[in-house]
KESENU-319252 format. One record per residue: x, y, z negated of N, C-alpha, C, O in turn; residue number from 1. Coordinates in Angstrom, 1 decimal, always signed. Layout:
<sebas>
+--------+--------+--------+--------+--------+--------+--------+--------+--------+--------+--------+--------+------+
|   n_c1 |   n_c2 |   n_c3 |  ca_c1 |  ca_c2 |  ca_c3 |   c_c1 |   c_c2 |   c_c3 |   o_c1 |   o_c2 |   o_c3 | zagu |
+--------+--------+--------+--------+--------+--------+--------+--------+--------+--------+--------+--------+------+
|      X |      Y |      Z |      X |      Y |      Z |      X |      Y |      Z |      X |      Y |      Z |  NUM |
...
+--------+--------+--------+--------+--------+--------+--------+--------+--------+--------+--------+--------+------+
</sebas>
This chain:
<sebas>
+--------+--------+--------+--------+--------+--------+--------+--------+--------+--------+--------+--------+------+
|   n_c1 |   n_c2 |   n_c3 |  ca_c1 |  ca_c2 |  ca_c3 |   c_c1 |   c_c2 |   c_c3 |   o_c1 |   o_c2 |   o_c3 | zagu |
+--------+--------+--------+--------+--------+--------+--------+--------+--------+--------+--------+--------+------+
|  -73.5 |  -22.7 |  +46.4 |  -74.8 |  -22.9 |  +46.9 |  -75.0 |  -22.1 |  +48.2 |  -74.4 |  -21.0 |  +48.4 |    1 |
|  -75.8 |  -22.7 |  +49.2 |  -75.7 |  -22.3 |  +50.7 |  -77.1 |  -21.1 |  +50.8 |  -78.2 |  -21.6 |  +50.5 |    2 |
|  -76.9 |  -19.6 |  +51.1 |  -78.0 |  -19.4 |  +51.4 |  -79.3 |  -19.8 |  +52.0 |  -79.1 |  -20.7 |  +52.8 |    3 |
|  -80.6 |  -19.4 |  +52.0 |  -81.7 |  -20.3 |  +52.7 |  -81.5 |  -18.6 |  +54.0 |  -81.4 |  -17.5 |  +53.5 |    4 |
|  -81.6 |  -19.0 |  +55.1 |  -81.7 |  -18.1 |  +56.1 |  -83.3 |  -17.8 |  +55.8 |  -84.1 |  -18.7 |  +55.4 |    5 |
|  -83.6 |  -16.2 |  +56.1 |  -84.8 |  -15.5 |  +56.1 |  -86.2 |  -16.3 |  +56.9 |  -87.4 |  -16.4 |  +56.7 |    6 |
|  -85.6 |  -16.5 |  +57.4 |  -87.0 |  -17.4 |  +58.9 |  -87.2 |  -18.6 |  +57.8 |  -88.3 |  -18.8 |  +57.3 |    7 |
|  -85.6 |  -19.7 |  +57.5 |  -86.6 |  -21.1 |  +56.7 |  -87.3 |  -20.3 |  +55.7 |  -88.5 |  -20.5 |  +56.0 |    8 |
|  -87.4 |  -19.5 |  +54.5 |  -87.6 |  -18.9 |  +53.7 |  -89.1 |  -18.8 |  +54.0 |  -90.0 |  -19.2 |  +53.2 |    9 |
|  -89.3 |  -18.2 |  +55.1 |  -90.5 |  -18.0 |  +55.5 |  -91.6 |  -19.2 |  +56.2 |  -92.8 |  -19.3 |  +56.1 |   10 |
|  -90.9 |  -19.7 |  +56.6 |  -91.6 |  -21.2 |  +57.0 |  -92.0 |  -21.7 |  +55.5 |  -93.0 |  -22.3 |  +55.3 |   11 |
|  -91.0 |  -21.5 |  +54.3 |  -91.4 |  -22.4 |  +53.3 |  -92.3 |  -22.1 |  +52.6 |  -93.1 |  -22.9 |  +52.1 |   12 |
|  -92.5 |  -20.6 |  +52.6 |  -93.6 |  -19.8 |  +52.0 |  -94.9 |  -20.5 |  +52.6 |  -95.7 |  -21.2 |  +51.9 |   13 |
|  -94.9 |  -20.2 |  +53.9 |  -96.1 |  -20.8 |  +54.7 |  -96.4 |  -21.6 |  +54.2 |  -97.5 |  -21.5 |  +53.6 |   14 |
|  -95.5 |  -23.0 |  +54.3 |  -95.9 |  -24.2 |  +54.1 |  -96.4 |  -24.9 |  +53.5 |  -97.1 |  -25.9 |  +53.9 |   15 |
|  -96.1 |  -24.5 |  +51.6 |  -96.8 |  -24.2 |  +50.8 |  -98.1 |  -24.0 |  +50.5 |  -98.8 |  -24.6 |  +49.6 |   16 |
|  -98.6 |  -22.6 |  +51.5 |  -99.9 |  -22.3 |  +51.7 | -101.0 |  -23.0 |  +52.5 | -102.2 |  -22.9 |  +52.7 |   17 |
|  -99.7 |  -23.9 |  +53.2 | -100.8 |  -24.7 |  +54.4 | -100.8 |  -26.1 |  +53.6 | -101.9 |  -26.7 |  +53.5 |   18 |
| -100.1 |  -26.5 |  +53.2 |  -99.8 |  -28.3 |  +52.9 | -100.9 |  -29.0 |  +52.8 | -101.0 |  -30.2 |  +53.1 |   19 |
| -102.0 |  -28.3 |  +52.3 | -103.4 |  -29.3 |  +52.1 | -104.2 |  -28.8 |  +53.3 | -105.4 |  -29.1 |  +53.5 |   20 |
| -103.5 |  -28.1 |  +53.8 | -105.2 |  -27.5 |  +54.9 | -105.5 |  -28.2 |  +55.7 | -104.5 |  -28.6 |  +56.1 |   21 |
| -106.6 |  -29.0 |  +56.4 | -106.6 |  -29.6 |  +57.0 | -107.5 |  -29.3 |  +58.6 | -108.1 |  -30.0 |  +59.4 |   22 |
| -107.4 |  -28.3 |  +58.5 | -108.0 |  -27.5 |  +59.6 | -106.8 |  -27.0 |  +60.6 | -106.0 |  -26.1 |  +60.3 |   23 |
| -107.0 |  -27.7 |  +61.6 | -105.6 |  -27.5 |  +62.7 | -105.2 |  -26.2 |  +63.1 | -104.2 |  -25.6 |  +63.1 |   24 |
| -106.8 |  -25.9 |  +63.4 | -106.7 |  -24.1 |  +64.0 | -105.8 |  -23.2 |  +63.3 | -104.7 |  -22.8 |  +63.6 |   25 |
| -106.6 |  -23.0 |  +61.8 | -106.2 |  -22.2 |  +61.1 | -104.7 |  -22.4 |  +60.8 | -104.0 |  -21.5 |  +60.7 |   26 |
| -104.3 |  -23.7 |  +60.8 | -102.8 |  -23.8 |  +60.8 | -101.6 |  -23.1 |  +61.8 | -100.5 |  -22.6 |  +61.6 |   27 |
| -102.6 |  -23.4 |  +63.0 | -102.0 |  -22.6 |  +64.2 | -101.9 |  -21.4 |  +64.0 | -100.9 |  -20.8 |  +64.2 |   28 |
| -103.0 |  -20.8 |  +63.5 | -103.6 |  -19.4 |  +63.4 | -102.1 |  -18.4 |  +62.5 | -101.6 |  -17.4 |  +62.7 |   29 |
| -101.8 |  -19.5 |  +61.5 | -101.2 |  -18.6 |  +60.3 |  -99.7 |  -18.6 |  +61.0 |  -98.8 |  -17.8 |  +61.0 |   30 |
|  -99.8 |  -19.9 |  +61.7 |  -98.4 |  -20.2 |  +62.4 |  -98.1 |  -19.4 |  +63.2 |  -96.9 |  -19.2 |  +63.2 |   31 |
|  -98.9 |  -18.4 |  +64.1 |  -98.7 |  -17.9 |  +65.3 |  -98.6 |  -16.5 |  +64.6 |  -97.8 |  -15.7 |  +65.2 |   32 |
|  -99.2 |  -15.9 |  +63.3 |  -99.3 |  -14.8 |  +63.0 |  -97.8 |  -14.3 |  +62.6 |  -97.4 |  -13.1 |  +62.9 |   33 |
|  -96.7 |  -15.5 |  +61.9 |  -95.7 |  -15.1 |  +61.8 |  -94.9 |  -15.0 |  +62.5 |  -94.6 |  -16.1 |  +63.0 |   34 |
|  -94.4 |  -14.1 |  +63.0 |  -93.2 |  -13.8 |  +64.5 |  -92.2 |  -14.8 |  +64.2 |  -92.1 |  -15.7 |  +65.0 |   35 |
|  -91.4 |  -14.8 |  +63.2 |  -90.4 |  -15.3 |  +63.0 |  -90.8 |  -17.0 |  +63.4 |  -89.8 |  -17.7 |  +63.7 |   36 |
|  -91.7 |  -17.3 |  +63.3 |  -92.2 |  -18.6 |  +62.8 |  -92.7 |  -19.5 |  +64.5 |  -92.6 |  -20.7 |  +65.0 |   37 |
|  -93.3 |  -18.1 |  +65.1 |  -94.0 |  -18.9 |  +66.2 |  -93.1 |  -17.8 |  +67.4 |  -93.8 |  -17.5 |  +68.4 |   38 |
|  -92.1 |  -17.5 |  +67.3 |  -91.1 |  -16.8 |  +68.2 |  -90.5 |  -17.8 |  +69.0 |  -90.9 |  -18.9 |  +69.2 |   39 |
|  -89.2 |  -17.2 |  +69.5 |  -88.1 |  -17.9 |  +70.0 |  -87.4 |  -19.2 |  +69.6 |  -86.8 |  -19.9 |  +70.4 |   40 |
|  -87.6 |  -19.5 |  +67.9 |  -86.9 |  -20.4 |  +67.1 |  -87.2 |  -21.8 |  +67.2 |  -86.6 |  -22.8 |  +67.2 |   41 |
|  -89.1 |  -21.4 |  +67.2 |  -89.6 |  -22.7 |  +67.1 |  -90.0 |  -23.8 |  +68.0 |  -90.0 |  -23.6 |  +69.2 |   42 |
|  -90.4 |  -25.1 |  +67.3 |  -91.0 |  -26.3 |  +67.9 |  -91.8 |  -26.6 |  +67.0 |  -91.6 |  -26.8 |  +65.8 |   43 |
|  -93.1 |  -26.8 |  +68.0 |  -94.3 |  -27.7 |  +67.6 |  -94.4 |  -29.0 |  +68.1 |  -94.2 |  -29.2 |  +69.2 |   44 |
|  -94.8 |  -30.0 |  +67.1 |  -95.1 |  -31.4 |  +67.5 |  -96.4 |  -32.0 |  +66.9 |  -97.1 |  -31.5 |  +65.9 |   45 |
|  -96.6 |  -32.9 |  +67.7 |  -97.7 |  -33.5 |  +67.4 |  -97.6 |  -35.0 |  +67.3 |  -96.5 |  -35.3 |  +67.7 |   46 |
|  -98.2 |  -36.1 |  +66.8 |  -98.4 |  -37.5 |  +66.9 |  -99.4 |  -37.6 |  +68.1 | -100.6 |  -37.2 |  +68.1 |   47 |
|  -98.7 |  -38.3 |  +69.2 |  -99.5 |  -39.2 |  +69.7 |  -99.2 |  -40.3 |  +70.4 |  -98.2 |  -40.5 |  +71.1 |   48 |
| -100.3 |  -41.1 |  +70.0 | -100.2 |  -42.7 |  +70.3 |  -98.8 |  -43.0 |  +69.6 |  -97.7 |  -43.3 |  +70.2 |   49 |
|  -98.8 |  -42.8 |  +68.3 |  -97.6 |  -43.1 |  +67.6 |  -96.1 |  -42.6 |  +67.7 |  -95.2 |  -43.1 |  +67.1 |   50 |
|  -96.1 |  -41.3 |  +68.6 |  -94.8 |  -40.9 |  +69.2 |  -94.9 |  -39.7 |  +68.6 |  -96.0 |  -39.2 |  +68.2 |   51 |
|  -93.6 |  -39.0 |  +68.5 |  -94.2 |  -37.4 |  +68.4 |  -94.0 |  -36.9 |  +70.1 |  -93.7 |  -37.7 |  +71.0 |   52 |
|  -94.5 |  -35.3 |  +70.2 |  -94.6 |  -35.4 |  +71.2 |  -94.2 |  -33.8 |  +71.0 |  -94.5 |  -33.4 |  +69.9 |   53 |
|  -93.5 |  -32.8 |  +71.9 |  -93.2 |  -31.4 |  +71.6 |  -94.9 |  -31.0 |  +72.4 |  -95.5 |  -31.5 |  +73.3 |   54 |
|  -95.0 |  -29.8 |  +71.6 |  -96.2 |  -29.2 |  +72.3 |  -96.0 |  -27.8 |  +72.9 |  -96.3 |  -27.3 |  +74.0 |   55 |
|  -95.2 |  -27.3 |  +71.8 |  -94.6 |  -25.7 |  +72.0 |  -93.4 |  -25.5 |  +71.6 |  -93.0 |  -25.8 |  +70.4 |   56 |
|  -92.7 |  -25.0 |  +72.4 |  -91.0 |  -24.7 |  +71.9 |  -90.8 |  -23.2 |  +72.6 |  -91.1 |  -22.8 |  +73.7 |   57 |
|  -90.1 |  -22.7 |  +71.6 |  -89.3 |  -21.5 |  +71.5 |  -88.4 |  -21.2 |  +72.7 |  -87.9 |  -22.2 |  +73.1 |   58 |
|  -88.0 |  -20.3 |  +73.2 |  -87.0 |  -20.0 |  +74.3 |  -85.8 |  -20.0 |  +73.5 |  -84.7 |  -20.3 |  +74.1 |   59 |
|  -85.7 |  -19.8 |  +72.5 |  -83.9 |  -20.3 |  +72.3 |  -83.6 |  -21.7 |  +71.7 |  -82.4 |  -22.1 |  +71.3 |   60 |
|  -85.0 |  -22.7 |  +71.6 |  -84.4 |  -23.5 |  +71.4 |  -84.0 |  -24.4 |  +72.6 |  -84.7 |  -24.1 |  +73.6 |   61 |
|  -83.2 |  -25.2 |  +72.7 |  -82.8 |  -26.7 |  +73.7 |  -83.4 |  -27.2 |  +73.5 |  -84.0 |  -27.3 |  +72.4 |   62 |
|  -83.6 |  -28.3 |  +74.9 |  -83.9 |  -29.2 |  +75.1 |  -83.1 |  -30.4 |  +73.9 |  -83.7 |  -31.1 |  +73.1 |   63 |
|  -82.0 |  -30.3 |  +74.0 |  -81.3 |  -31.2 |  +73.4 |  -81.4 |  -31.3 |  +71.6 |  -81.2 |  -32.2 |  +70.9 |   64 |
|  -81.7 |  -30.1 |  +71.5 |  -81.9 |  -29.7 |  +70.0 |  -83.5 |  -29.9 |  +69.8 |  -83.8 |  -29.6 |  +68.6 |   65 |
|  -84.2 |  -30.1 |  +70.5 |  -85.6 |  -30.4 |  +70.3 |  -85.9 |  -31.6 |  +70.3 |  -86.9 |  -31.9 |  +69.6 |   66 |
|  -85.2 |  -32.8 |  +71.1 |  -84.8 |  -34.0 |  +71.2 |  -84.3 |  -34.7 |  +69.7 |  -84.9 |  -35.7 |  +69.3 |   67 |
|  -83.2 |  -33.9 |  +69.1 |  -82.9 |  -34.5 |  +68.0 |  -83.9 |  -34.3 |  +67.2 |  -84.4 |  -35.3 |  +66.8 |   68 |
|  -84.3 |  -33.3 |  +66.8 |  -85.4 |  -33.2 |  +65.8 |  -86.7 |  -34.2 |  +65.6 |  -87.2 |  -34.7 |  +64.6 |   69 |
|  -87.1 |  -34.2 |  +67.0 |  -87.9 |  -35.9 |  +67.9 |  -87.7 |  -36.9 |  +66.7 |  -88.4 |  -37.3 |  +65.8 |   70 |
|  -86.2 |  -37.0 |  +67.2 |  -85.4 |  -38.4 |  +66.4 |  -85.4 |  -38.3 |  +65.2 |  -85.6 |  -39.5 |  +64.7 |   71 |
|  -85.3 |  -37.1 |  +64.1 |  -85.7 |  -37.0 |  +62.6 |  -86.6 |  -37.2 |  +62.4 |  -86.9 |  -38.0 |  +61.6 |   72 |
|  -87.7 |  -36.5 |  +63.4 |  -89.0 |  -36.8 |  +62.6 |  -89.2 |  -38.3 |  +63.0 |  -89.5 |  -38.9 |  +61.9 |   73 |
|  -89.2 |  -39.2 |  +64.0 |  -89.9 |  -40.3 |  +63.9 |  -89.0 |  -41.0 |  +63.0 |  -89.8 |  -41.8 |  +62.3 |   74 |
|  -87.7 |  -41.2 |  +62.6 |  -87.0 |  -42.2 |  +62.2 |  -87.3 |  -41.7 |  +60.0 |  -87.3 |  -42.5 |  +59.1 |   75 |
|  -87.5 |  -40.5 |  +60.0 |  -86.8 |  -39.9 |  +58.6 |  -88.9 |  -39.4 |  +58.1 |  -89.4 |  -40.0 |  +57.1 |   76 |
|  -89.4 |  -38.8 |  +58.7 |  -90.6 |  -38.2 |  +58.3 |  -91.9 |  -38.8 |  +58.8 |  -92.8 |  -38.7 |  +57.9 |   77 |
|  -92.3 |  -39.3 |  +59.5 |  -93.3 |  -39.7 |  +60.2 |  -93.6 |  -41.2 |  +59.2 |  -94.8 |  -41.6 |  +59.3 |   78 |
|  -92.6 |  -42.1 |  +58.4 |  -92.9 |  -42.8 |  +57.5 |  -93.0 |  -42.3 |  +56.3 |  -92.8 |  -43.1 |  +55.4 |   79 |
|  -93.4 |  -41.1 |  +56.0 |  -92.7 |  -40.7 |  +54.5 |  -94.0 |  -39.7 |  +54.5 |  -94.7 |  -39.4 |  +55.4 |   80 |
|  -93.9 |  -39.4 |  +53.5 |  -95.0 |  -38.4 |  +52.6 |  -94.4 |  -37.0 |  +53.2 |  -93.2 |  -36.9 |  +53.6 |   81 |
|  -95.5 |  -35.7 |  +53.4 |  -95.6 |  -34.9 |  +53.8 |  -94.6 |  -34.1 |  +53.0 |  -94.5 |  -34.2 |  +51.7 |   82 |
|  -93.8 |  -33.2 |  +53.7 |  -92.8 |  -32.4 |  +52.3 |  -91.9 |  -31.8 |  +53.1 |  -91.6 |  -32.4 |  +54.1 |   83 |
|  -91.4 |  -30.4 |  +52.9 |  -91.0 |  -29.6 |  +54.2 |  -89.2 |  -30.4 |  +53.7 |  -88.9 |  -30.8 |  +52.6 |   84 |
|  -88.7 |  -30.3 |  +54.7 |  -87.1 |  -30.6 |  +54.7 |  -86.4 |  -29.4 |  +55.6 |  -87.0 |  -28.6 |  +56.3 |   85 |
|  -85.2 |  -29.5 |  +55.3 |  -84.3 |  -28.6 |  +55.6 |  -83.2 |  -30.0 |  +56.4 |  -83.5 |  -31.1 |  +55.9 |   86 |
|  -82.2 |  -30.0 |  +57.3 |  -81.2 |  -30.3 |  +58.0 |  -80.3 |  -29.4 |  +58.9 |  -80.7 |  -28.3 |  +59.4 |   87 |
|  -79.0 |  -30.1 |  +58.8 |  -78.3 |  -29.2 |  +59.6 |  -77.4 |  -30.6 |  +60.8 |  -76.9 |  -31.7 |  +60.6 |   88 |
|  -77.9 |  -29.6 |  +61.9 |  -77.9 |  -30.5 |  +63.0 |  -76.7 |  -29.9 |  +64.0 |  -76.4 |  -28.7 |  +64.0 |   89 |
|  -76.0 |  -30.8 |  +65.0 |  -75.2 |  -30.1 |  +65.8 |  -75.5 |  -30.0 |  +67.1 |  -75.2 |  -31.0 |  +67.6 |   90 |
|  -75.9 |  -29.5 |  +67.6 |  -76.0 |  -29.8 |  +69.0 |  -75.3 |  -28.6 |  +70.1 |  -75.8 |  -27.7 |  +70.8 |   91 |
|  -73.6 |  -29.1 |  +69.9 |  -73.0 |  -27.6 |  +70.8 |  -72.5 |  -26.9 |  +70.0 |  -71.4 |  -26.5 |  +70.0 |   92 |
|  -73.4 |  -26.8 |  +69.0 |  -73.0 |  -25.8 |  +67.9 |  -73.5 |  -25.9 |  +66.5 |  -74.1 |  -26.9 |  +66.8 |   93 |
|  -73.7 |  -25.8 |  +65.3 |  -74.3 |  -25.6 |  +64.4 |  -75.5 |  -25.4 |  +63.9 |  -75.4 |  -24.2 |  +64.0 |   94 |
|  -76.9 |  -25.5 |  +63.5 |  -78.1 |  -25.1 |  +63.5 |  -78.8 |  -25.4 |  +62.1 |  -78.7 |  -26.6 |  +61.7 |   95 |
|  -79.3 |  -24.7 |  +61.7 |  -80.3 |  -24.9 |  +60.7 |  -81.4 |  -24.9 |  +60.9 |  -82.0 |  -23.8 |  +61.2 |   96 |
|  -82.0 |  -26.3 |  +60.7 |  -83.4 |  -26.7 |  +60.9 |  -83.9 |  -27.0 |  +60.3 |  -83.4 |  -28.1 |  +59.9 |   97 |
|  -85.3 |  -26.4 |  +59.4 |  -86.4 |  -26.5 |  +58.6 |  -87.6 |  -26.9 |  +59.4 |  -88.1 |  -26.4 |  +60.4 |   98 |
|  -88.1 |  -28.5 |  +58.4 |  -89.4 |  -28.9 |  +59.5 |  -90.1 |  -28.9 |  +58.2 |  -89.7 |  -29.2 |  +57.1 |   99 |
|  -91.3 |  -28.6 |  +58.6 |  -92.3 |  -28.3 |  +57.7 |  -93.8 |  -29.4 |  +58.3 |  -94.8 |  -28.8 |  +58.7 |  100 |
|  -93.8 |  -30.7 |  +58.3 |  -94.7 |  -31.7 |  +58.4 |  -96.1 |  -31.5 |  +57.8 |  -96.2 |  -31.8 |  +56.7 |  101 |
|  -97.2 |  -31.0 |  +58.5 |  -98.0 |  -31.1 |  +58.3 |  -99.0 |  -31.9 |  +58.9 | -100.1 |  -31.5 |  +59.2 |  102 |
|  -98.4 |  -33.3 |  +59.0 |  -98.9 |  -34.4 |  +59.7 | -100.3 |  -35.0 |  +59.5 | -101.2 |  -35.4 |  +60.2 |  103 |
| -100.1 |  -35.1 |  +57.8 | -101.2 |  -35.7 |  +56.8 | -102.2 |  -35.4 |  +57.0 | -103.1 |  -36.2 |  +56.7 |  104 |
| -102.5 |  -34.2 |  +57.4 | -103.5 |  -32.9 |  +57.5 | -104.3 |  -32.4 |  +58.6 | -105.5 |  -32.6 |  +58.7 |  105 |
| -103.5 |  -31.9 |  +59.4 | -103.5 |  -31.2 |  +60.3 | -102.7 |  -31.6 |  +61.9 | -102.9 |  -30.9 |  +62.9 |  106 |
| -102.1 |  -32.5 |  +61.8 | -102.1 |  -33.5 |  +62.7 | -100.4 |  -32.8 |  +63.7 |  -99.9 |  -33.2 |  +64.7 |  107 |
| -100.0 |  -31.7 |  +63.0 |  -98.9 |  -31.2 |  +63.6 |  -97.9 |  -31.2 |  +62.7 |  -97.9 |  -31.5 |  +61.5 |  108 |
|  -96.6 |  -30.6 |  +63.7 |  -95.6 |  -30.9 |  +62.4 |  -94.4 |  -29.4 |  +63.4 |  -94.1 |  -29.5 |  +64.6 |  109 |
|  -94.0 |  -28.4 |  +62.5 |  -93.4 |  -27.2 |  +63.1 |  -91.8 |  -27.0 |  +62.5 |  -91.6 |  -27.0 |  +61.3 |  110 |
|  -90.9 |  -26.9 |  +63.4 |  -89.3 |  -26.8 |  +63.0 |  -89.4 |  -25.8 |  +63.4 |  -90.1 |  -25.4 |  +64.3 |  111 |
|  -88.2 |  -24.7 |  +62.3 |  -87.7 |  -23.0 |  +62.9 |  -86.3 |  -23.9 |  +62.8 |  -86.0 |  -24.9 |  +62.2 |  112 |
|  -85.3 |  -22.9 |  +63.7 |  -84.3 |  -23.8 |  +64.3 |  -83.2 |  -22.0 |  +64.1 |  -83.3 |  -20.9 |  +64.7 |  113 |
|  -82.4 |  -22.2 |  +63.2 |  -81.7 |  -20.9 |  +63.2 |  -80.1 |  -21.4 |  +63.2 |  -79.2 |  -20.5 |  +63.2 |  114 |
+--------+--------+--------+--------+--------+--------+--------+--------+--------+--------+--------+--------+------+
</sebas>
């Protein structure tokens, strides 16, 4: 069995505590409080006009690796019920990406990218 790295661990905690909230701010609010969470790692998305859309991204993530995640969520999550996932993506190199969809709700949806 594959370790869960410390950061998804903590997004999952979160997510958990957020999944029904439906108050955007406070989502942000809890999002931004965790360093790990709203650091270097992450991307924020939003739905608009049916697309997702990056709103905030992290300094270590890529372009190219923020791109794919794009492509998960619209093709894999954006039809589907709200539910945090885990993927491992390549882009260059190896990465572990936890997206935690809080679409239903709160109208965003946040990946930590380790």
């Amino acid at each position: 069995m594959d370790d869960i790295p410390e950061t998804a661990m903590a997004a999952l905690r979160l997510y958990y505590e957020l999944a029904r909230t439906d108050n955007r701010e406070a989502v942000l609010t809890a999002i931004a409080s965790q360093p790990s969470l709203s650091g270097p790692c992450h991307v924020l998305f939003q739905l608009m006009d049916s697309r997702v859309e990056v709103i905030e991204c992290g300094s270590l993530v890529t372009a190219e690796v923020a791109e794919i995640i794009v492509r998960i969520i619209e093709s894999d999550i954006t039809r589907s019920e709200d539910g945090a996932r885990r993927y491992t993506i390549s882009a260059g190199s190896l990465c572990d990406v936890t997206i935690l969809p809080l679409f239903q709700n709160a109208g965003i949806c946040l990946a930590v990218v380790v």
